[in-house]
C-alpha positions as CSV (number, residue, x, y, z in Angstrom):
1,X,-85.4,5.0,-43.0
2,X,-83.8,8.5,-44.1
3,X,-83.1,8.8,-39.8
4,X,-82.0,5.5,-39.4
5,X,-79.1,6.3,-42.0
6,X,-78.3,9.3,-40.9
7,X,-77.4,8.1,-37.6
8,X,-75.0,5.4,-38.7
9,X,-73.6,7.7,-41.1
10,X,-72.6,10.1,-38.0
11,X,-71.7,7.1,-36.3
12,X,-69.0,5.9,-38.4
13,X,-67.7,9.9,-38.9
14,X,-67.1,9.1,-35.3
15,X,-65.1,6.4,-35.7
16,X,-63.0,8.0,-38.2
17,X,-62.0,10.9,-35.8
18,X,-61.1,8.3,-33.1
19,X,-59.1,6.2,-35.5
20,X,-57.6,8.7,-37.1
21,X,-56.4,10.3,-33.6
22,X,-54.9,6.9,-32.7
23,X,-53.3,6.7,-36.0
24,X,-51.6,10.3,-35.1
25,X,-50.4,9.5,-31.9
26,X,-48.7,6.1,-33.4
27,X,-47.4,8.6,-35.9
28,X,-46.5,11.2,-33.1
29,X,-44.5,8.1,-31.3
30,X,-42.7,6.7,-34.4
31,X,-41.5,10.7,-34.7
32,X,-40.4,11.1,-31.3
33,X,-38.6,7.9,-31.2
34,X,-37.0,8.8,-34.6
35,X,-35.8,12.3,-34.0
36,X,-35.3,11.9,-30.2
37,X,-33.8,8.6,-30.5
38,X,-31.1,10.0,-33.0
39,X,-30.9,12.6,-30.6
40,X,-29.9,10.2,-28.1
41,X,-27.6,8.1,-30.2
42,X,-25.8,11.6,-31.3
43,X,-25.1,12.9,-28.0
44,X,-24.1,9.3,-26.8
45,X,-21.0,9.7,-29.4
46,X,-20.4,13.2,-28.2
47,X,-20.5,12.3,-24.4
48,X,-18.0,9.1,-25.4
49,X,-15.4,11.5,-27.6
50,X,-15.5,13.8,-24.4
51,X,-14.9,11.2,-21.9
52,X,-12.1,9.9,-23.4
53,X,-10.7,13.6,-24.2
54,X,-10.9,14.1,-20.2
55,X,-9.5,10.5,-19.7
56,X,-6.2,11.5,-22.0
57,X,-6.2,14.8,-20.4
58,X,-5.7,13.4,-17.2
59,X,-3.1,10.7,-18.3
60,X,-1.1,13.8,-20.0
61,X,-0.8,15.2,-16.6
62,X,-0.1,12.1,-14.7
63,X,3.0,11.3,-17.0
64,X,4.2,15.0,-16.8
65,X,4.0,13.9,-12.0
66,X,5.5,10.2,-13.1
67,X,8.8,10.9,-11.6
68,X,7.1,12.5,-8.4
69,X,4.5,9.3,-7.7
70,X,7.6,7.1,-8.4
71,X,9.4,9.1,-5.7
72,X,6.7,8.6,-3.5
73,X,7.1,5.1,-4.0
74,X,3.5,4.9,-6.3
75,X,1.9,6.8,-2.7
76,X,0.8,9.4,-4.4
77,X,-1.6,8.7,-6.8
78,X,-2.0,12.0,-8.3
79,X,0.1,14.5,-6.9
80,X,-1.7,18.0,-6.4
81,X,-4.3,16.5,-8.1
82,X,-3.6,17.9,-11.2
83,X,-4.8,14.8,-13.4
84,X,-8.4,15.2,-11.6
85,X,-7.9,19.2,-13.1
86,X,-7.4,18.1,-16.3
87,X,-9.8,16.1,-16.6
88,X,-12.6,18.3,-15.3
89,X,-11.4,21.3,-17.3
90,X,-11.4,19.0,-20.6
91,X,-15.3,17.9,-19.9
92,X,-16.2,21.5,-19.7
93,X,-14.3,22.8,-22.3
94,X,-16.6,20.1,-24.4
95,X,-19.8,21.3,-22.8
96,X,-20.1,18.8,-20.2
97,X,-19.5,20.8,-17.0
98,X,-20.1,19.1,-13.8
99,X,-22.9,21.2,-12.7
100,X,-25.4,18.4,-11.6
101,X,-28.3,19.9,-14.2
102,X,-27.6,19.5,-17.7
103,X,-24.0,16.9,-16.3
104,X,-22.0,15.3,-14.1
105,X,-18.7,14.6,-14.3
106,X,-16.7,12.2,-12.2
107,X,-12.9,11.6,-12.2
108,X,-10.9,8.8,-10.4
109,X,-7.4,8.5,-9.8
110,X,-7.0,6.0,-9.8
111,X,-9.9,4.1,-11.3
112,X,-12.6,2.9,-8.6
113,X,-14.1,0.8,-11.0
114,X,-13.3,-1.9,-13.3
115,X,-9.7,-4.1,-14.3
116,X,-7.6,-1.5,-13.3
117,X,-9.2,-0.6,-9.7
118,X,-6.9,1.2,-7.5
119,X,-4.0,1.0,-9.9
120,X,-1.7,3.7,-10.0
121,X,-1.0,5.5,-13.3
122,X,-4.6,5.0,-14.0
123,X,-7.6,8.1,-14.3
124,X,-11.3,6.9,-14.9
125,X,-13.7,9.7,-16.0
126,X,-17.4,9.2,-16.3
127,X,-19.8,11.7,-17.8
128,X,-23.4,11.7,-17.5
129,X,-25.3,14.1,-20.0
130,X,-29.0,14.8,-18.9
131,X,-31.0,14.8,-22.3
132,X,-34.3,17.1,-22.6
133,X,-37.2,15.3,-23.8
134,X,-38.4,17.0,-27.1
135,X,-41.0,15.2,-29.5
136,X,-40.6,12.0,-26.8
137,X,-42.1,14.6,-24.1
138,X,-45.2,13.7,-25.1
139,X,-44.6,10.5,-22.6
140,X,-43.3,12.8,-20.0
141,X,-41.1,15.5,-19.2
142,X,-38.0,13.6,-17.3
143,X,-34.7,13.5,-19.2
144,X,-33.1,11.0,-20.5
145,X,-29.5,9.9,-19.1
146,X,-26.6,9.4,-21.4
147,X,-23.5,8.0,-19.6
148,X,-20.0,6.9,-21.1
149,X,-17.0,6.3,-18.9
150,X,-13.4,5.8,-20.2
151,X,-9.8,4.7,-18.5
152,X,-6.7,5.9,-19.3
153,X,-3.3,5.0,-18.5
154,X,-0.1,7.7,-18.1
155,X,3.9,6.5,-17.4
156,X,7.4,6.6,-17.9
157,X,8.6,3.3,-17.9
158,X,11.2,0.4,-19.4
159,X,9.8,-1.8,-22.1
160,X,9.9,-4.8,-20.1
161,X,12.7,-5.9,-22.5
162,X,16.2,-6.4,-22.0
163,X,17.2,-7.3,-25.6
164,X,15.3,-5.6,-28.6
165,X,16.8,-6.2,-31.7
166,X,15.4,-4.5,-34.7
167,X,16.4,-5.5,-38.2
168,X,13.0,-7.5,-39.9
169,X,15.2,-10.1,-42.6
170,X,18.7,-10.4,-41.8
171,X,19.6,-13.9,-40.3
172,X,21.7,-13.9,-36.8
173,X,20.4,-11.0,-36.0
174,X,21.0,-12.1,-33.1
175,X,24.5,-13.8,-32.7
176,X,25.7,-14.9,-29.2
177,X,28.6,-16.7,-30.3
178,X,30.9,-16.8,-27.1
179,X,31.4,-20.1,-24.3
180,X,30.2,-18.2,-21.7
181,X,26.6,-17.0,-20.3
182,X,24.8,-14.2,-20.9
183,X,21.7,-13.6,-18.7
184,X,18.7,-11.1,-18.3
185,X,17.8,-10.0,-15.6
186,X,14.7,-8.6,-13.7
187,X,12.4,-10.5,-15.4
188,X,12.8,-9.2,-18.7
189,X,12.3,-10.4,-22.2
190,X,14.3,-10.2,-25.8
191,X,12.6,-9.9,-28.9
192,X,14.2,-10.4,-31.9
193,X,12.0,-8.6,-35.4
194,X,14.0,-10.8,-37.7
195,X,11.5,-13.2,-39.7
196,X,14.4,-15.4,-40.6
197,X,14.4,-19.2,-39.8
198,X,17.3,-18.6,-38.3
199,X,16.8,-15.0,-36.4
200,X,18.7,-15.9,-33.5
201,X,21.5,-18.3,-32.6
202,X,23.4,-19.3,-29.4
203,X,26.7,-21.3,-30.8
204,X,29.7,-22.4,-28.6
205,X,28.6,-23.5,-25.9
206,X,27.7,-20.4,-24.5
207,X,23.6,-19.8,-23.4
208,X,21.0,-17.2,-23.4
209,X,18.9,-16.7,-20.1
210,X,15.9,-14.5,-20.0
211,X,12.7,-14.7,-18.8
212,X,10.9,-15.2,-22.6
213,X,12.3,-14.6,-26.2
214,X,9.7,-13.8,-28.6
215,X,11.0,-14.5,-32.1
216,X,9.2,-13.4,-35.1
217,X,11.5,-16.6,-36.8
218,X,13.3,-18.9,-36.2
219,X,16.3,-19.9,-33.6
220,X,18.3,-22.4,-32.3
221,X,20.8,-22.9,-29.5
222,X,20.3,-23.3,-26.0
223,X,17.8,-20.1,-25.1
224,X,17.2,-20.8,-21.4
225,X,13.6,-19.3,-21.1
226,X,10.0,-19.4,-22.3
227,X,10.7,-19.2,-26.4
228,X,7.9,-18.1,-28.5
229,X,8.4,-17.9,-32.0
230,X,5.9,-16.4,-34.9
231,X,5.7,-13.4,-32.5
232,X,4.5,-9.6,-35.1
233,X,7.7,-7.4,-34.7
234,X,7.4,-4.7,-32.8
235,X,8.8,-1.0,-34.0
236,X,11.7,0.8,-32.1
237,X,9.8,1.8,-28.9
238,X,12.3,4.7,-28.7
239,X,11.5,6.3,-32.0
240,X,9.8,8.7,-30.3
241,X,12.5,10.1,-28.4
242,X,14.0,13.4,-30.0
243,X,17.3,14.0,-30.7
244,X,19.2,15.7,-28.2
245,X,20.6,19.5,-29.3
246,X,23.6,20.2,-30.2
247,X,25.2,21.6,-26.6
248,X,28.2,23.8,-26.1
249,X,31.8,22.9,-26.2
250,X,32.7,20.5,-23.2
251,X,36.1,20.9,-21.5
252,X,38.6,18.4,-21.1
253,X,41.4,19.2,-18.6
254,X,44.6,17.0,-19.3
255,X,46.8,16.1,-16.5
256,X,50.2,13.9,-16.5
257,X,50.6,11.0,-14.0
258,X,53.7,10.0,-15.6
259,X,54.7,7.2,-17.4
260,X,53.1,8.5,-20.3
261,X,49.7,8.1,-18.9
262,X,47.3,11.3,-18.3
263,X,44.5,12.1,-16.2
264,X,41.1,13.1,-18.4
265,X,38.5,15.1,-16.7
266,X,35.4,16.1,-19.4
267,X,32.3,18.1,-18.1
268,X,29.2,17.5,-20.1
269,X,29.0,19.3,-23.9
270,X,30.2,18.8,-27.2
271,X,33.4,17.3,-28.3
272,X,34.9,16.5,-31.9
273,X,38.3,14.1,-32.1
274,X,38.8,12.9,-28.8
275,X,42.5,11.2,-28.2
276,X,42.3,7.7,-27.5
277,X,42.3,6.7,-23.6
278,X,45.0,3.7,-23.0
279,X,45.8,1.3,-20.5
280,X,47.0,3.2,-17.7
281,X,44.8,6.4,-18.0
282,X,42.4,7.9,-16.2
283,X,39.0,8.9,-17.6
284,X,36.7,11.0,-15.3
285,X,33.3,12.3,-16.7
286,X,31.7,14.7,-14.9
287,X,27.8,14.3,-14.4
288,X,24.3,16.1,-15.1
289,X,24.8,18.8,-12.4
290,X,28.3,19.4,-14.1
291,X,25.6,21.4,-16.5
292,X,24.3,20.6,-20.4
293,X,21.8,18.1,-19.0
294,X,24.8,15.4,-18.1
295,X,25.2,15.4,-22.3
296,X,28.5,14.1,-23.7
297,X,28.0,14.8,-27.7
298,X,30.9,13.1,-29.8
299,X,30.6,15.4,-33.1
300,X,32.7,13.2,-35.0
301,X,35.9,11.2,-34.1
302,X,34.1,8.9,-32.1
303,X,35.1,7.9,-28.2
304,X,37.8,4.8,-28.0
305,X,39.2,3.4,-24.6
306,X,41.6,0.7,-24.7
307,X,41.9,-0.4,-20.8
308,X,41.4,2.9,-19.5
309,X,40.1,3.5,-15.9
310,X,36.5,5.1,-16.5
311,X,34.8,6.5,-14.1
312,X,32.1,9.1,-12.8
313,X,33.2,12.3,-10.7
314,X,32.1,11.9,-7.4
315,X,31.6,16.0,-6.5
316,X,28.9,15.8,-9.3
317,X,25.5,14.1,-9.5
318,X,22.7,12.9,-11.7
319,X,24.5,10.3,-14.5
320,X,25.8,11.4,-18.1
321,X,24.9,10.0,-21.5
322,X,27.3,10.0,-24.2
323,X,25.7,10.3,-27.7
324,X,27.7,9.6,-30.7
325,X,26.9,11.7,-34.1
326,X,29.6,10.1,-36.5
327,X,31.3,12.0,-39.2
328,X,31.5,9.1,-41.6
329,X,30.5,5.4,-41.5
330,X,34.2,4.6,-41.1
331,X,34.8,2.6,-38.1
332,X,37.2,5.3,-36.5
333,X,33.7,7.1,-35.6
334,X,32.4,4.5,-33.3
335,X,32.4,4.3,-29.4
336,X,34.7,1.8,-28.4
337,X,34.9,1.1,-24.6
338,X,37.2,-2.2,-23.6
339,X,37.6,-2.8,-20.1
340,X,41.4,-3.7,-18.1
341,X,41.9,-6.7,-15.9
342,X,43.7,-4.8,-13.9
343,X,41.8,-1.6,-14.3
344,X,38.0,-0.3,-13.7
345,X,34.9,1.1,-15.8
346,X,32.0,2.6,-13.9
347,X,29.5,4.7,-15.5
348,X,25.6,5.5,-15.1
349,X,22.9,6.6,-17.2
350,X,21.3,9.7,-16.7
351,X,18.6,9.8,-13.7
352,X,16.2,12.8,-14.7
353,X,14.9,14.3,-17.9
354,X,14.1,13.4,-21.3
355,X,16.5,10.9,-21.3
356,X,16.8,9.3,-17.9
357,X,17.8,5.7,-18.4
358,X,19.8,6.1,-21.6
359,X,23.9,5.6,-21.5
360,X,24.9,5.2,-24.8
361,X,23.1,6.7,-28.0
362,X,24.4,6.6,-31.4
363,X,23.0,8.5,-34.5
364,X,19.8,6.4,-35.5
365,X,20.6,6.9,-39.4
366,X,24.3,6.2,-38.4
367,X,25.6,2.5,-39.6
368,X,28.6,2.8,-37.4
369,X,29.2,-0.5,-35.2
370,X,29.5,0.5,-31.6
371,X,31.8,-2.3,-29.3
372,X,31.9,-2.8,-25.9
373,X,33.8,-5.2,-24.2
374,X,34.1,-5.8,-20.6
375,X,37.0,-6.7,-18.2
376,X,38.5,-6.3,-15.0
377,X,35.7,-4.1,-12.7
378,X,33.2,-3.4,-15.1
379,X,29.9,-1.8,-14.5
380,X,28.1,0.5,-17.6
381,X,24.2,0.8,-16.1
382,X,21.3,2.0,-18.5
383,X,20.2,1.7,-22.4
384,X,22.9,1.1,-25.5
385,X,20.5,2.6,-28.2
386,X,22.0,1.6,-31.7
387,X,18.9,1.5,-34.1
388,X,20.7,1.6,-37.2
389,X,23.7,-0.3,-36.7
390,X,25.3,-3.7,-34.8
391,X,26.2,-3.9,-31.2
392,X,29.2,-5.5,-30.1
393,X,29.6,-6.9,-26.8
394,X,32.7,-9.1,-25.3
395,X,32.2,-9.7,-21.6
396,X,35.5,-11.9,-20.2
397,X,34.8,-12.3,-16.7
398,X,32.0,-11.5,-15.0
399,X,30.6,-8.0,-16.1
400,X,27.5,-6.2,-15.8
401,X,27.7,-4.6,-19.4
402,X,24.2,-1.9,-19.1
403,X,20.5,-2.7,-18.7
404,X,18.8,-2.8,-21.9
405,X,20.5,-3.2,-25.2
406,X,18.2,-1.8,-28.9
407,X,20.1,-2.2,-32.2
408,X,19.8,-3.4,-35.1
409,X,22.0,-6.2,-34.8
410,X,23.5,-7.4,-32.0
411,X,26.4,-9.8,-32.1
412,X,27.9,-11.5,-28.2
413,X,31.1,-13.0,-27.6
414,X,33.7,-13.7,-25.1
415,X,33.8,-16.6,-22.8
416,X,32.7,-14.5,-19.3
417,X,29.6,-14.0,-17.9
418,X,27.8,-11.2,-19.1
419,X,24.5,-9.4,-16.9
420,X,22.5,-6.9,-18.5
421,X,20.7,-5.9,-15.0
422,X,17.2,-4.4,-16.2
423,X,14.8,-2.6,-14.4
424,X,12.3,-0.3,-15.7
425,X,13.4,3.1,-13.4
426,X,16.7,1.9,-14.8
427,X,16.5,1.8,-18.6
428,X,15.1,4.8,-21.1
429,X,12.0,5.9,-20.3
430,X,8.7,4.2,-23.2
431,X,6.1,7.2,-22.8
432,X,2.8,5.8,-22.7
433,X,-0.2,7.9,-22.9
434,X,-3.2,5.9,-24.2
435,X,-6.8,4.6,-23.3
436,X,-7.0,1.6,-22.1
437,X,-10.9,1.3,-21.3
């Protein structure tokens, strides 16, 4: 009897062992999964933040080449492959080297995979972190693969919109008042922030013709063009763009062609009380190549042409851009630039640098209106940048009166046809640097 126990008795201490070691490796399992899965879900987060590093790093380097893969004609991709670099040097510098052992890393540009396949302006980066088994080894010694892949996106560009007009309440904000026609072109849009019920009006007769009008109000008039009202405001894309220095004195050389009129050649720089340019007189600015990055900087005094012949000298290349820092808010500050039946105005934005695509630039605190009325031959190409104040334009006639208007008003008159001719290598330049994937 005393045997018979005994035996069960180291039976069942038998039992316990082999329970017990099942119990541990369920324990052992739960640990692994805890710790190593944390692990996992750690260096997922890591791998992500340094794939999209890489991904920006790349599009940082593509927007510094933009103007060369635009002068390729978008053939080049990724010129000197600098973006592919960047990218590569960012992964490493975050521990993820591509050294095919502990990660890969693998850069397209542009992106092989995905929306935004073989689109230019593009970088995909994919990084592939090999993670070491540690508690979870116990179900074998392979590592574990953690991948993240991000897309980027890298240009200078226009905004897509011809007409931006800033101010969030005031009614008429935008005001085309005149009998004739004013019409966007190259398939661009206005917007117009104002959440008044009446943001926008066309009155007169005259109509509005762009390719869509988002309104955050309300409008009426005859807006030739998809209208979409209740649209968020959108801030001034430009608002990034830093002021321009102070350059050095400009020079103005005066000579008469009689009659009381005078010749006015300016090379790029600063200048403070300008005469006024009449009827009759000849305005000639001198462009980038002249020197001071193609910068005309009114200091005060403003820039006022009544019928004056304006023009760009031909020995010179590269486009000006006339920015206007008024003394005052009196109205003897503003640029004023009225066009001449009989006479001509011919002037381009600038075509390289910070501020290719921008013509005229007032102070963005200043309240100064800025007017610009066309006539006669008149062709101004590029952005009128007026964030603080109203913009004024008469066209009588048919003038092409710039590319891209931003203010924060903007009031149209006259009973000519006015084109603002966009395009986005033509207007100033919205940086994008972002992810996009």
């Amino acid at each position: 009897m005393l045997r018979r126990n005994a035996l069960r008795l180291k039976t069942r201490r038998g039992m316990v062992v082999a329970i017990v070691a099942l119990m541990l490796m369920g324990m052992l399992g739960a640990l692994a999964i805890s710790l190593d899965g944390g692990l996992l879900q750690d260096n997922r987060r890591r791998v992500q933040a340094a794939a999209d590093a890489a991904a920006l790093a790349a599009a940082t380097k593509l927007f510094v080449n933009y103007p060369a893969i635009v002068a390729s004609n978008y053939a080049t991709a990724d010129p000197n492959g600098d973006a592919v670099t960047a990218a590569t040097t960012s992964a490493s510098n975050n521990g993820y080297s591509n050294d095919g052992t502990n990660s890969t890393v693998t850069v397209h540009v542009p992106p092989a995979t995905g929306p935004f396949t073989g689109k230019v302006g593009y970088a995909e980066v994919t990084i592939t972190y090999y993670q070491k088994r540690y508690f979870a080894s116990i179900w074998g010694n392979s590592s574990t693969s953690v991948t993240a892949r991000a897309v980027s996106r890298a240009r200078w560009g226009g905004t897509g919109d011809g007409i931006i007009v800033l101010d969030p309440t005031v009614k008429d904000s935008l005001d085309a008042s005149g009998t004739g026609a004013v019409t966007v072109t190259g398939g661009a849009s206005i917007i117009v922030d104002s959440k008044n019920t009446e943001a926008g009006r066309a009155t007169g007769g005259g109509t509005l013709t762009a390719n869509e009008f988002d309104i955050t109000g309300g409008y009426s008039g005859t807006f030739n063009g998809t209208v979409v009202t209740g649209t968020p405001p959108i801030p001034d894309p430009l608002r990034y763009l830093p002021v321009p220095s102070v350059p050095p004195n400009g020079n103005m050389t005066t000579v008469s062609l009689g009659q009381g009129n005078k010749r006015y050649t300016l090379t790029p720089g600063r200048y403070t009380n300008l005469p006024t340019f009449n009827s009759g007189d000849q305005v000639v600015f001198k462009q980038a190549s002249a020197g001071n990055g193609g910068i005309f900087y009114i200091d005060g005094g403003g820039l006022k042409s009544t019928g004056a012949n304006i023009s760009m000298d031909s020995t010179t290349t590269g486009g000006i851009m006339i920015y206007n820092n008024p003394a005052s808010s009196a109205n003897n500050q503003q640029v004023q630039i009225t066009g001449n039946a009989s006479g001509s105005v011919n002037l381009s934005a600038l075509t390289d640098g910070p501020y290719a695509g921008m013509l005229l630039w007032q102070t963005r605190s200043s309240t100064v209106p800025m007017s610009i009325s066309g006539n006669g031959s008149f062709s101004l190409t590029g952005t009128f940048y007026v964030a603080n104040a109203t913009l004024g334009i008469q066209g009588n006639g048919n003038a092409t009166i710039g590319s891209q208007y931003i203010s924060r008003m903007l009031n149209m008159s006259g009973n000519g046809n006015i084109t603002i001719n966009y395009s986005d290598t033509g207007t100033a330049r919205l940086r994008e640097v972002m992810l996009v994937e």
